[in-house]
N, C-alpha and C positions, 0 to 999 in steps of 0.2 A: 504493500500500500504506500509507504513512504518515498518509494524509489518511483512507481508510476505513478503517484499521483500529488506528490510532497506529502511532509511528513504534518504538514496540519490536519490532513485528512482520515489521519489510521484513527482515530476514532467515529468515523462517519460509520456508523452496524450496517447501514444499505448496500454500501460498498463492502463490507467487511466480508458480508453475508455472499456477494458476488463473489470477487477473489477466491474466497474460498471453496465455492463451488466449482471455479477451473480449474483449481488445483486438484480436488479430489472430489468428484460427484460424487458421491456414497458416502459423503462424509457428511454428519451433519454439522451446519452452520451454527458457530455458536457467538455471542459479542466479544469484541476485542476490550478484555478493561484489565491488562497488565501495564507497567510505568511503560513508558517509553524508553526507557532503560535498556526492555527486551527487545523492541523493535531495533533499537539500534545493533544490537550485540549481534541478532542474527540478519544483520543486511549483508555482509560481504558473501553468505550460503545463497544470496539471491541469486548468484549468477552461475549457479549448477544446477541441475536436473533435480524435482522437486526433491524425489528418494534419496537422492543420494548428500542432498542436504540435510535428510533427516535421518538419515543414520550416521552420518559426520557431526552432528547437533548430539546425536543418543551416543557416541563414544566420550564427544568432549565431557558434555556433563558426568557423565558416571566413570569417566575417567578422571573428570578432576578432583571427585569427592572420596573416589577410592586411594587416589595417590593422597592427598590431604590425609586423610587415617593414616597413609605409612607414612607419612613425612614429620608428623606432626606427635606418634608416639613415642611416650617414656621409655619402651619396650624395644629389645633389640634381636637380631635373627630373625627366624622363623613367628616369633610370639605376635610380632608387630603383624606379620602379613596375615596372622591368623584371625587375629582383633578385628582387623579393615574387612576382612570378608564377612566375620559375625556382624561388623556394623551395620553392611551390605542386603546382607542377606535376608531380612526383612522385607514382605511382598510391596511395602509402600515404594520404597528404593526402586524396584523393577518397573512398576505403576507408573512411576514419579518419569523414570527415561523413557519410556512406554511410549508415553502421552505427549513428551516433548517440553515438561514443566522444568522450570527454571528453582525448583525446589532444592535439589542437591546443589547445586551453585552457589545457595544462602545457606545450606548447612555447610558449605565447603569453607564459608569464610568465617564463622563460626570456628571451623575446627585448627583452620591455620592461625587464627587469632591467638588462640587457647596456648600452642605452642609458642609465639612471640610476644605474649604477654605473660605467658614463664620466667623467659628470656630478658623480660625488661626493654624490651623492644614494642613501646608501646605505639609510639609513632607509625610502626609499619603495621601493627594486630590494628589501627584505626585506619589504615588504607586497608586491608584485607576486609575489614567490616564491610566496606564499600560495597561488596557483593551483598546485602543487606536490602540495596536500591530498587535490587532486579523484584524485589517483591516485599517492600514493607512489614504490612501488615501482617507477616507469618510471625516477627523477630522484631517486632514495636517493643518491645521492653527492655532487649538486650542493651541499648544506649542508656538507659535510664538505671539499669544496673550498672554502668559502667560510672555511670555519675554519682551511684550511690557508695561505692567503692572507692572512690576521689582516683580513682584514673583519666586523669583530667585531659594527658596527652592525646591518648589512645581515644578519648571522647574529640576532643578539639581537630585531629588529624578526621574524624568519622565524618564532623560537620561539615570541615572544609569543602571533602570529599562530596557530601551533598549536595553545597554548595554550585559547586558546579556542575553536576548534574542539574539542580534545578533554573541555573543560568541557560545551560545549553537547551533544555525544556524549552523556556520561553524563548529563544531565539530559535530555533527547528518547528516547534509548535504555533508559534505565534499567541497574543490573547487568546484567538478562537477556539487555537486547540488546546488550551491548559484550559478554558472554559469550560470545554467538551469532556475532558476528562476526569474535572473535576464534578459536574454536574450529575455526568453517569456512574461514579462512586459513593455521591447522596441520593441516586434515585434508589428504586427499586434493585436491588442484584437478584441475578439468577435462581429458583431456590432448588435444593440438594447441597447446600454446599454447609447446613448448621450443624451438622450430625457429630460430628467433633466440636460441638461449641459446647457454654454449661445447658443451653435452651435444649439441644440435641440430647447431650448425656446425662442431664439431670434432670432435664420436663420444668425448667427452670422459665421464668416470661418475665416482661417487663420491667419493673423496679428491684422483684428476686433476683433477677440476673443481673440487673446492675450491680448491685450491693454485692454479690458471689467476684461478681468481675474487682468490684474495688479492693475486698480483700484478700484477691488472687493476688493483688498489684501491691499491696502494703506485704504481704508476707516476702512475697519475691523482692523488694530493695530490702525489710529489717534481715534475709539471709543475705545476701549482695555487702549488705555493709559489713554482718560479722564476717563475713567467708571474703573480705577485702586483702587478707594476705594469701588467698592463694585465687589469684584473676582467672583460669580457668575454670574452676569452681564457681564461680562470678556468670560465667559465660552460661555455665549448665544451666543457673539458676535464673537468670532470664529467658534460657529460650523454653525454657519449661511452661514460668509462667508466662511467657510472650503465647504460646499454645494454648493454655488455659483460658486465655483474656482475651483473644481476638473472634472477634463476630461474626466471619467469615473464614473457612477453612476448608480444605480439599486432602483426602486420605495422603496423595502426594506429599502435602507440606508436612508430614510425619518423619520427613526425612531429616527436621530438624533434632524430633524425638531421639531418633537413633545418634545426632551428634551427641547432643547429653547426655547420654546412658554410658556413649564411647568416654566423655571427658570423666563421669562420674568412676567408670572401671579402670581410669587411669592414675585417675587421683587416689583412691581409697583402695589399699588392700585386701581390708578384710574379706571374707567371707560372708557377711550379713549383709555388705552392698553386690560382693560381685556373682554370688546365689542367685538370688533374685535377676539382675541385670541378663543371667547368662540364663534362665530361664522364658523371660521375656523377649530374648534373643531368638529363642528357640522354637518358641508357641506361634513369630511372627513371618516365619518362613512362608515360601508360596504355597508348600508341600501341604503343612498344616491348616492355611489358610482356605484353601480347596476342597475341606473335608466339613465334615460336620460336626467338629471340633471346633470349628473358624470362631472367634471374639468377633463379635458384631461391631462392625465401625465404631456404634458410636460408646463402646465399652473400652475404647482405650483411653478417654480422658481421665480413667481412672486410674491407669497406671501413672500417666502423667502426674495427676494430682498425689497421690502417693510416695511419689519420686521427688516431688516438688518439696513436700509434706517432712518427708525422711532430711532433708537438706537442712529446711528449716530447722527444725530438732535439733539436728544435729551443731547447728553453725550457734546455737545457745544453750550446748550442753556445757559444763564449767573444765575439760578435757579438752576440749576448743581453745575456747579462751588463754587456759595454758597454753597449748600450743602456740597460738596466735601471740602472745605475749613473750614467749622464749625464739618466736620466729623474728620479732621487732627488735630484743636486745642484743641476736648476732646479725642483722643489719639485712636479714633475705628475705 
């Protein structure tokens, strides 16, 4: 759309709905409301054969989410590749490149963040964030933990980065099209997409769901702020509740799920985190999923919240605190 028709128009549905019908008649038409972020990233595939743009798209993405896991873990040998494939191998991950969703992309930056914000490298975990842009609303919280943790670089470097993205917006879109885009994100959206929401997985409505949503939001910065010396942990604990709290969701964007569970089996040794984590690993294969065993969509907000739940606890147990206190007076 941007390239025939300029890029104010990739929100026009009429056209959207067109397009996409020459590309694939059997396919059905659905509205274009990702940032334009995505339109950009995949223009330079315009100029190959549809397929083969779209499985040059389905390598990149799940290629870069799977390298991210080896790159990014504490684990060495064999351990590290075995981690990246259990992060993987959850049916949302295959769904998620399936479809062509920019889902793994924003768990991608998530997980190289987690490793350069180990590192004290916070500057560059706030450019990695940037992947963040390709789809907001999945990972709206993680910046707000990061602020609650006083990683101020690592937030400032993320802004920047916004920044210009929303510069390049208005000059590629023009008013019309930041109008248009903005306009059809307050309208009406699609619906199937609440089933991982609290409305979906708890029969939650109106003001109940607000209030659920507020103090998804307060529990996720007071663990952010205890769990401030180790910013990975930070990471997990917004994109948890970033999951929990966002109003609209697609099984795809579960791919954020699996980076948290990855950061949380990184950080914590024991066995009462990484039990559980490697069971839930295991229940969420395709294999499993297929059967009549399968956890109904909208029954994984519950591990979510669980996980989210265990962190919190965790990051105000007085074991913590130790820690955190003996971690501030050798200077890591």
């Amino acid at each position: 759309m941007g390239v025939r028709y300029g890029w104010s128009a990739i929100y026009d549905q009429t056209l959207v709905a067109v397009a996409q019908k020459e590309l694939n008649p059997g396919q059905i038409a659905q509205p274009f409301l990702s940032p334009p972020t995505d339109a950009w990233l995949t223009a330079p595939l315009t100029f190959v054969p549809y397929w083969a743009a779209y499985w040059t798209w389905a390598a990149v993405t799940f290629g870069a989410f799977a390298g991210s896991l080896v790159w990014a873990s504490k684990s060495r040998g064999a351990e590290r590749w075995i981690l990246a494939a259990a992060a993987i191998a959850p049916w949302w991950v295959l769904h998620s490149v399936n479809l062509g969703q920019v889902s793994p992309l924003v768990a991608t930056g998530v997980v190289l963040a987690a490793r350069l914000l180990r590192e004290r490298r916070d500057v560059a975990a706030g450019i990695a964030l940037a992947l963040l842009f390709l789809k907001p609303n999945t990972a709206f919280l993680v910046p707000v933990a990061l602020l609650a943790a006083t990683r101020y670089r690592a937030l400032v470097a993320w802004a920047a980065c916004g920044a210009v993205v929303a510069g390049a917006a208005l000059l590629t879109l023009g008013p019309g099209g930041v109008s248009a885009y903005l306009t059809q994100l307050t309208g009406t959206l699609p619906e199937g997409a609440n089933n991982l929401t609290v409305e979906g997985a708890f029969g939650l409505a109106g003001h109940s769901a607000l209030a659920a949503r507020l103090v998804i939001a307060a529990v996720t910065v007071a663990a952010a702020f205890r769990l401030r010396a180790e910013p990975a942990m930070v990471l997990a604990a917004g994109s948890l509740g970033s999951l929990l709290a966002v109003t609209y969701l697609h099984g795809s964007d579960l791919c954020l799920f699996s980076a948290a569970a990855w950061i949380v089996w990184e950080e914590r040794s024991a066995l009462a985190w990484r039990i559980p984590i490697a069971i839930g690993w295991l229940i969420s294969v395709p294999f499993v999923n297929s059967t009549s065993y399968a956890i109904r969509l909208n029954r994984w907000p519950i591990l979510e919240l669980a996980l989210l739940v265990a962190l919190a606890v965790s990051a105000w147990l007085p074991a913590r605190s130790v820690s955190r206190e003996r971690a501030s007076a050798s200077g890591s």
